[in-house]
Backbone as JSON, one array per atom type, in Angstrom:
{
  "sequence": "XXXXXXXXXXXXXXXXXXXXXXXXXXXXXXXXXXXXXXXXXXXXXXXXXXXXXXXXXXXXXXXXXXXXXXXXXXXXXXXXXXXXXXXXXXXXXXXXXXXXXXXXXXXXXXXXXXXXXXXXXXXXXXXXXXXXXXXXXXXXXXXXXXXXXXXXXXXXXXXXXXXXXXXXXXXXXXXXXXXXXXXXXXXXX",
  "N": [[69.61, 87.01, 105.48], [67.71, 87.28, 102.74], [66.29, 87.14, 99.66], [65.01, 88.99, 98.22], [66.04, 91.31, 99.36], [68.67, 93.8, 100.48], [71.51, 94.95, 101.31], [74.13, 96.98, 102.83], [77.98, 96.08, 102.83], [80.78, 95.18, 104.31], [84.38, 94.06, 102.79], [85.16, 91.11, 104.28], [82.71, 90.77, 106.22], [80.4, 88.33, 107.24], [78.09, 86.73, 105.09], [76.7, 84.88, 105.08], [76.05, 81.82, 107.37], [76.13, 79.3, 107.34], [77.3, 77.65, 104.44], [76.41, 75.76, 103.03], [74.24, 75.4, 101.63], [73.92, 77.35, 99.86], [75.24, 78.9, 97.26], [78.56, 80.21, 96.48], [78.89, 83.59, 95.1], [79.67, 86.37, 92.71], [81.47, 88.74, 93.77], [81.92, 87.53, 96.58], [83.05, 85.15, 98.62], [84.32, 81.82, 100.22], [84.57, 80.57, 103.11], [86.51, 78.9, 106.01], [83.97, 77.56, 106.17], [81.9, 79.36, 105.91], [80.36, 82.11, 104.51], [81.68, 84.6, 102.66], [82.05, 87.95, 102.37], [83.56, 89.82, 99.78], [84.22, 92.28, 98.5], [83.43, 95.84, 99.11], [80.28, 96.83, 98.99], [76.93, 96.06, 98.1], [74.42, 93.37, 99.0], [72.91, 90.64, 98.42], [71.14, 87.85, 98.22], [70.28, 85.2, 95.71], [68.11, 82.51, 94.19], [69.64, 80.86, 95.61], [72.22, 81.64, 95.96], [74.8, 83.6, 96.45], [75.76, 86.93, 96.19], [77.9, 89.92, 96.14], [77.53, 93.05, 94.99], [79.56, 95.34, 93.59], [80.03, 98.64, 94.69], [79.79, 101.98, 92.91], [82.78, 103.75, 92.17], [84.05, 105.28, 90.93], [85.1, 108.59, 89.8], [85.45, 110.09, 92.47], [86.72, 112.5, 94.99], [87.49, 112.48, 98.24], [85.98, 115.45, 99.88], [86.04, 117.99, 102.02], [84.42, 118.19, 105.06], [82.79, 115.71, 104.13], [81.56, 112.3, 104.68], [83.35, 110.2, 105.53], [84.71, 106.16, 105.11], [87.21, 104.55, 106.6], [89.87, 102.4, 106.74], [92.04, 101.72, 109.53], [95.34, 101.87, 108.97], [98.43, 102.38, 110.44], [98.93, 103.03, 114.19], [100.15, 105.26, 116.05], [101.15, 107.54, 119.52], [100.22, 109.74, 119.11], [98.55, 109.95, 116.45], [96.46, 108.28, 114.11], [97.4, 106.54, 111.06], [95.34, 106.54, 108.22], [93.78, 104.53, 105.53], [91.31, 106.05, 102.99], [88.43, 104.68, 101.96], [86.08, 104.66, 101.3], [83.85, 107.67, 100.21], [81.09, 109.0, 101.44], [78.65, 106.73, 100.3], [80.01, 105.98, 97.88], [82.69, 103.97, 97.0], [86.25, 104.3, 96.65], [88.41, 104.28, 93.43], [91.1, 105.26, 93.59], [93.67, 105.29, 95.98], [93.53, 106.97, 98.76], [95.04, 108.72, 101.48], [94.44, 108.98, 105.07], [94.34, 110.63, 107.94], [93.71, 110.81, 111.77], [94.18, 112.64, 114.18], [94.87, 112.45, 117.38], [94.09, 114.88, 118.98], [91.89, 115.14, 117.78], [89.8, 112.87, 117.9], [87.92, 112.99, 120.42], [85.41, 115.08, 120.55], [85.15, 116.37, 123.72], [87.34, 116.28, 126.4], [89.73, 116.18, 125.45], [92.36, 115.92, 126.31], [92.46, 113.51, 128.02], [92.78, 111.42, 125.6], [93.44, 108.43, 124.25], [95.64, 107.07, 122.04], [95.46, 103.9, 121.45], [94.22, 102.85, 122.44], [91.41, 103.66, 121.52], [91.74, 103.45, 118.8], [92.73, 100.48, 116.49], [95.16, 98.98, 114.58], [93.91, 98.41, 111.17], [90.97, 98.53, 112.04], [87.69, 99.7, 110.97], [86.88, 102.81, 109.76], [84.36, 105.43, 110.87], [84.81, 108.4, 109.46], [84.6, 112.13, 109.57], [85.77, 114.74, 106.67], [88.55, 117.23, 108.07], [90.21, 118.65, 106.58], [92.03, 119.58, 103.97], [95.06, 119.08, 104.63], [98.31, 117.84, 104.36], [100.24, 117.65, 101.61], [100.02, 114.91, 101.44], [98.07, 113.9, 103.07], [94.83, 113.49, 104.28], [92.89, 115.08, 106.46], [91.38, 113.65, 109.59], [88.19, 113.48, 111.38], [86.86, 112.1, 114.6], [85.07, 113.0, 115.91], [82.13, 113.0, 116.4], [79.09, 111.61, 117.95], [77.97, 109.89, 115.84], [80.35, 109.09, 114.51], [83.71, 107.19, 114.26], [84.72, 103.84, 115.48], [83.54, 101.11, 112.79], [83.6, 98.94, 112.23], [85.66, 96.53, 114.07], [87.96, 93.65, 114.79], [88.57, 91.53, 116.49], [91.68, 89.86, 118.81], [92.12, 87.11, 118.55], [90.68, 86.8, 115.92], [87.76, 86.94, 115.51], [84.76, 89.1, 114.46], [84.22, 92.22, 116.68], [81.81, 93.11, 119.07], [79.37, 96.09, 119.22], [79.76, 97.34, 122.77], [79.82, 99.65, 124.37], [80.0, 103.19, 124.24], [82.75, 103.4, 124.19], [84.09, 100.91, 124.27], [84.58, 97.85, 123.63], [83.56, 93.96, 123.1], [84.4, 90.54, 122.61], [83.07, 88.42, 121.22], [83.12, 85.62, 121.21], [85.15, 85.19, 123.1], [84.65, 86.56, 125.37], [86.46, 88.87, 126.1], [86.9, 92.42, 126.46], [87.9, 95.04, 124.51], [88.9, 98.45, 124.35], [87.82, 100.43, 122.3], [86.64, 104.02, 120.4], [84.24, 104.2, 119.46], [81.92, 104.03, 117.06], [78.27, 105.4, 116.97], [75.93, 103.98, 115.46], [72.89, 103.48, 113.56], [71.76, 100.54, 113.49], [69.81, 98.32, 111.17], [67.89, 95.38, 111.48], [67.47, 93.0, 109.37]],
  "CA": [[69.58, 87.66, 104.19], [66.7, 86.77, 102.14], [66.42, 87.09, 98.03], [64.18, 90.39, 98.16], [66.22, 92.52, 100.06], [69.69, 93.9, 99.69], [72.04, 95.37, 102.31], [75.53, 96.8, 102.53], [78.53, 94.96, 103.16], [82.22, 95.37, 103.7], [84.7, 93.04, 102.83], [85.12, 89.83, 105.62], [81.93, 90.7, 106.3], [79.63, 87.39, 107.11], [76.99, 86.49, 104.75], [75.78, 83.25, 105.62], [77.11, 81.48, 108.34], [76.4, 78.02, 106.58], [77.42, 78.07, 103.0], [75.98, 74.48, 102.65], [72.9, 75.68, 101.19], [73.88, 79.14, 99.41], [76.91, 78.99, 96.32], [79.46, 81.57, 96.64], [78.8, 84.34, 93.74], [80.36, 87.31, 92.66], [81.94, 89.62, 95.37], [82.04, 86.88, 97.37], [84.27, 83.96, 99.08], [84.21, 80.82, 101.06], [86.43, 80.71, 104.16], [85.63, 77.9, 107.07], [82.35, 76.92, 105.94], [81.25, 80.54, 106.0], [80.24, 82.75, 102.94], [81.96, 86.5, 103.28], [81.88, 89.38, 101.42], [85.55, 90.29, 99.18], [84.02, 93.47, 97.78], [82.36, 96.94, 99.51], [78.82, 97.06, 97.88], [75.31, 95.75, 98.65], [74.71, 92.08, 98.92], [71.93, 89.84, 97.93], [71.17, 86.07, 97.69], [69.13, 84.81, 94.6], [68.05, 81.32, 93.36], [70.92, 80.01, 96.46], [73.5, 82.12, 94.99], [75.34, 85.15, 97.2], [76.38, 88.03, 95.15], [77.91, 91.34, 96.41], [77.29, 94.49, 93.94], [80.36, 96.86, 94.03], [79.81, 100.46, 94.7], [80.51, 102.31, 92.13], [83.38, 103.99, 92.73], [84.11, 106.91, 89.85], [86.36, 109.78, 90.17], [85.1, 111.19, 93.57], [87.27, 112.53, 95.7], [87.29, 113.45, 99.22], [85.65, 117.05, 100.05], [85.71, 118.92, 103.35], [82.98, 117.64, 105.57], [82.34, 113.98, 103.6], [81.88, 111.62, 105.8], [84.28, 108.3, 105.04], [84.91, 104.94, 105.76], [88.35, 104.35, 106.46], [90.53, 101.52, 107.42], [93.41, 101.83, 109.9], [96.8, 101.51, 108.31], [99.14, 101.76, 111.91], [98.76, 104.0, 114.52], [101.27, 105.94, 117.49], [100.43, 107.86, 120.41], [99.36, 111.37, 118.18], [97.94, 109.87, 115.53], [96.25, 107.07, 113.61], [97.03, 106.68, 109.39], [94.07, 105.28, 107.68], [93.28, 104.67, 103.73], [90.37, 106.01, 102.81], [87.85, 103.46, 101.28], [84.28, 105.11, 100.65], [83.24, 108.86, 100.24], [79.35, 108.55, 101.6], [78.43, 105.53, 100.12], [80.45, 105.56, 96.89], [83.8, 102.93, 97.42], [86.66, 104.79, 96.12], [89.4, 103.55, 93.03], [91.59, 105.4, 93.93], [93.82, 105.16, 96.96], [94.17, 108.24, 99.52], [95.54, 108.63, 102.98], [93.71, 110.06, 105.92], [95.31, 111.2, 109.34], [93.38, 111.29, 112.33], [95.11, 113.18, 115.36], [94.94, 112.65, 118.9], [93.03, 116.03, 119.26], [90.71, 115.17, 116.55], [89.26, 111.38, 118.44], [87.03, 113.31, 120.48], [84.81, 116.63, 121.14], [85.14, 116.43, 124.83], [88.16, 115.39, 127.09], [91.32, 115.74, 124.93], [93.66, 115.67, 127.22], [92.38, 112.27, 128.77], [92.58, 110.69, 124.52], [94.96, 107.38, 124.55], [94.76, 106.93, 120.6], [96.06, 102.61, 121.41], [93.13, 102.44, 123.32], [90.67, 104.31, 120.48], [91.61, 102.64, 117.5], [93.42, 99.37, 116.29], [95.73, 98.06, 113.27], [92.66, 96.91, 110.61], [89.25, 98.87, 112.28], [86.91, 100.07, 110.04], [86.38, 103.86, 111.08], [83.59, 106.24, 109.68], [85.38, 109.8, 109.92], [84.55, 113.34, 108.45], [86.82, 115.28, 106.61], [88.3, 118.52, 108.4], [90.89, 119.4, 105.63], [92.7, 118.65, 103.4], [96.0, 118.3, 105.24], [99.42, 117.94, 103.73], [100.07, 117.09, 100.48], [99.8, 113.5, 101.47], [96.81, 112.8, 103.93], [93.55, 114.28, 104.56], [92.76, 115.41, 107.81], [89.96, 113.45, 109.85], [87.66, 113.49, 112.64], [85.53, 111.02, 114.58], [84.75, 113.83, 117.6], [80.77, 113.0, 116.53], [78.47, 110.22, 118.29], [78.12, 108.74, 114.88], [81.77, 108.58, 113.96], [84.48, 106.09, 115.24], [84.99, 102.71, 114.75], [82.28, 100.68, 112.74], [84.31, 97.42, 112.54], [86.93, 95.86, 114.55], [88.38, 92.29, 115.04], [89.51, 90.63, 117.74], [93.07, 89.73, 118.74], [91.39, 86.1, 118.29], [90.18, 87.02, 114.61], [86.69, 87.31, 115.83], [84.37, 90.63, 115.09], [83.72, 92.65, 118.09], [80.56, 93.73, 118.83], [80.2, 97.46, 120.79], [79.33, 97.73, 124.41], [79.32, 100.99, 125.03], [80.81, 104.3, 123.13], [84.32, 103.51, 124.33], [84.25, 99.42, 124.56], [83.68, 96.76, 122.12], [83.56, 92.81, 123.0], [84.48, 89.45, 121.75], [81.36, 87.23, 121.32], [83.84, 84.13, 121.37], [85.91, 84.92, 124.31], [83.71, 87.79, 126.18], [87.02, 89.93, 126.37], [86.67, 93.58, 126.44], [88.77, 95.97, 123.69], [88.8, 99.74, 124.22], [87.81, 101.32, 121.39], [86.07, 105.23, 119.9], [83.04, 103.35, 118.77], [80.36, 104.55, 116.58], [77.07, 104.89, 117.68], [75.35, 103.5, 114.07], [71.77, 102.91, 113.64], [71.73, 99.61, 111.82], [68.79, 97.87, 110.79], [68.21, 93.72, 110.49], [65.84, 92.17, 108.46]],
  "C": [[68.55, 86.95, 103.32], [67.05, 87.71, 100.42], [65.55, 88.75, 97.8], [64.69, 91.84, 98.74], [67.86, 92.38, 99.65], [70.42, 94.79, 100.62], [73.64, 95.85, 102.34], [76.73, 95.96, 103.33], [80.43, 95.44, 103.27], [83.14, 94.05, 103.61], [85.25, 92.35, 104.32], [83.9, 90.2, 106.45], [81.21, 89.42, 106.34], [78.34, 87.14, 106.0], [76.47, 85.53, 105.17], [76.84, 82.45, 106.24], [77.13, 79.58, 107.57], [76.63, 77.58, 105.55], [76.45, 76.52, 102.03], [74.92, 74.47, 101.77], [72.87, 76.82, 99.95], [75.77, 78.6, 98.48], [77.2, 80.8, 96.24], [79.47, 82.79, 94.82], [79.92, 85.5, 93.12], [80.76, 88.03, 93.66], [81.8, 88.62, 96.54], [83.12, 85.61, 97.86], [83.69, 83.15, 99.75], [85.46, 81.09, 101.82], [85.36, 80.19, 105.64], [84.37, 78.04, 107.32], [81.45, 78.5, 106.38], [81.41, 81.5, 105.19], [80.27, 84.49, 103.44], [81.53, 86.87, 102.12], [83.5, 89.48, 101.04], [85.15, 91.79, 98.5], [83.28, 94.28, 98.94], [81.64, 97.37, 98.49], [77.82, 96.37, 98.97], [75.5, 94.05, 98.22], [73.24, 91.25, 99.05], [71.83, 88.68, 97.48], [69.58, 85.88, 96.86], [69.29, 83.52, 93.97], [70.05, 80.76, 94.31], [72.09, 80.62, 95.77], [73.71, 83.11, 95.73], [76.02, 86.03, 96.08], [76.89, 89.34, 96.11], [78.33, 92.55, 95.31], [78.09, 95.14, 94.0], [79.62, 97.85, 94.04], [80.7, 101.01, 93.86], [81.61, 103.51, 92.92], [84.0, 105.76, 92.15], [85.17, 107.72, 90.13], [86.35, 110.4, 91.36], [86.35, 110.87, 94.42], [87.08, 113.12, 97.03], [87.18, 115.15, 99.47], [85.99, 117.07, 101.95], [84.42, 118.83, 103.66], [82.32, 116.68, 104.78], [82.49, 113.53, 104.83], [82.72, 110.23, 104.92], [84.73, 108.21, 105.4], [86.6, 104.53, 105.79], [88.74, 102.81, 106.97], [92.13, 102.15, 107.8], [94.37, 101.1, 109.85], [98.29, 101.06, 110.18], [98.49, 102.74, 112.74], [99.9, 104.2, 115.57], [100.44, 106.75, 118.19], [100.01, 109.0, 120.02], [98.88, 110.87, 117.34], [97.57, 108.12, 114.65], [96.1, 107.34, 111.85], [95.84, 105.83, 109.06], [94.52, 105.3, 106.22], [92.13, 104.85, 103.96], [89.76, 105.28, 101.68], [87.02, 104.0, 100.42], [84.57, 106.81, 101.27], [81.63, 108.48, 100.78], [79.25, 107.15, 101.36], [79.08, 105.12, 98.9], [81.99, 104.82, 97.41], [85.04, 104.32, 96.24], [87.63, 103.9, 94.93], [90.43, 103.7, 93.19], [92.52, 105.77, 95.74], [94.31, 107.27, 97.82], [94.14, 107.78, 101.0], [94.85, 109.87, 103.83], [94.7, 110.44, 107.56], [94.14, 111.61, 110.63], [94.38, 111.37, 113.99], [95.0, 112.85, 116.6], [93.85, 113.7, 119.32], [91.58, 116.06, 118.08], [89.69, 113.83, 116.96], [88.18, 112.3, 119.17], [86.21, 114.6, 120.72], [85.51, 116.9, 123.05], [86.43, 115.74, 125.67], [89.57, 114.63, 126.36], [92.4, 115.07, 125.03], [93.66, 114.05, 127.76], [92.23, 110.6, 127.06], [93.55, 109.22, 124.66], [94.48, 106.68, 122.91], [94.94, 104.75, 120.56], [94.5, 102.1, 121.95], [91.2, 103.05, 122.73], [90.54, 103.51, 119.68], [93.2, 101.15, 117.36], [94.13, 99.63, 114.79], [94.3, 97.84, 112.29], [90.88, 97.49, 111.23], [89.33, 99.67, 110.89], [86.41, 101.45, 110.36], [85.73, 105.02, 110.37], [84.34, 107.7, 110.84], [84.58, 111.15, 109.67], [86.17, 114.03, 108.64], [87.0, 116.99, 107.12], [89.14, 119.22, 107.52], [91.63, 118.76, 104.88], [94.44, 118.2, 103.73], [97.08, 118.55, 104.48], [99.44, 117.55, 102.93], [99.91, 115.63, 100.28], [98.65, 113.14, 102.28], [96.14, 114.4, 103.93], [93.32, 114.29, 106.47], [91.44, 115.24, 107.91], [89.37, 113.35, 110.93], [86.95, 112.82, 113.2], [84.86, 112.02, 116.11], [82.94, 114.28, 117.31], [80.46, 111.87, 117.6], [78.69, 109.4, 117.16], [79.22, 108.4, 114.29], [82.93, 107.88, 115.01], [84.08, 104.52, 114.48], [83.81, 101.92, 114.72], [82.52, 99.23, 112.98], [85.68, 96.91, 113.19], [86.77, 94.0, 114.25], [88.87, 92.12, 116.14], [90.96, 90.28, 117.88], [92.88, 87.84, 118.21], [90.57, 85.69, 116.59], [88.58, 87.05, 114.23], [85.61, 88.99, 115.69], [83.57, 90.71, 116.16], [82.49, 93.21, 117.8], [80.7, 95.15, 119.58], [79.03, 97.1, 121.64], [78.99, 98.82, 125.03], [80.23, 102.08, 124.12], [82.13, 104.09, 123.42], [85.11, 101.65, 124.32], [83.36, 98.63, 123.44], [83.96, 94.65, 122.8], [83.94, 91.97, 122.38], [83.37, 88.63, 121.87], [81.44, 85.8, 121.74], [84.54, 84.28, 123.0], [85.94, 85.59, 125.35], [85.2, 88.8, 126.44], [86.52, 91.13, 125.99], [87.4, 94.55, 125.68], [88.15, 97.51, 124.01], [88.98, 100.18, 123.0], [86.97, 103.03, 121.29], [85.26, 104.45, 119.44], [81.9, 104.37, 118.43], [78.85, 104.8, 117.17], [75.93, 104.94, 116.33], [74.33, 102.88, 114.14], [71.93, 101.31, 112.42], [70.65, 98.74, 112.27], [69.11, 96.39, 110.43], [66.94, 93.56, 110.24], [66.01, 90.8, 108.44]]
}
């Protein structure tokens, strides 16, 4: 991360793996000698200082066909609850509940879905919305390439990296997690 540039971030997100050098700013934390992120926004170090920017967050509410960032709440073998976080790129203030189904994980190969083996407790999972659902959750879908899970953890507390559209890694302890994984262009500088 360099002082000129500016990137997004969710929270427990890494900023700097050595904090020794870099003071912890706004939207940010210390936690074993490594400088996270506590806010979803953009994140930028200036004059040795980490900052992360909230996203504003405003009145928006989920539409039909948004894409957003959820985190999963629990899940069973039909379905995984999330909260939804972010609309597009705006963070939301208020809290809503999303629902994705069993028949909604992927385009292709329903029948063969195992949602334990999709998604976790705690991933990070970019959806779209297909409706609005029952008076309590929104109904969501990850049955694109680019939707599915953007962040996991480890059983180890490690994030996974992905392997392949259905498999994600530990970096620490090379295990293998089955997940619905994204397939997300992301850019380092």
């Amino acid at each position: 991360m360099t002082s000129d540039t500016s990137f997004a971030v969710c929270p427990g997100d890494v900023l700097h793996v050595d904090a020794s050098n870099v003071r912890a700013g706004r939207g940010t934390s210390l936690k074993d000698g490594c400088l996270m992120a506590c806010v979803l926004g953009d994140a930028t170090v200036e004059r040795n200082q980490a900052n992360v920017r909230p996203w504003n967050g405003g009145a928006r509410v989920p539409n039909v066909g948004d894409v957003v960032t959820t985190r999963v709440r629990k899940i069973n073998r039909r379905l995984a609850s999330c909260d939804v976080l972010c609309v597009g790129s705006a963070a939301l203030r208020e809290r809503f509940s999303g629902i994705i189904r069993v028949q909604d994980v992927r385009a292709t190969e329903i029948d063969k879905v195992n949602m334990v083996e999709s998604f976790r407790p705690g991933d990070v999972v970019r959806a779209v919305v297909l409706s609005m659902g029952d008076t309590r959750s929104y109904y969501l879908s990850t049955a694109r390439n680019d939707l599915g899970v953007i962040y996991a953890e480890s059983r180890s507390g490690v994030r996974l990296v992905p392997k392949s559209w259905e498999e994600m890694q530990c970096p620490k302890t090379k295990l293998i997690e089955k997940r619905k994984v994204a397939k997300v262009a992301i850019q380092f500088e």
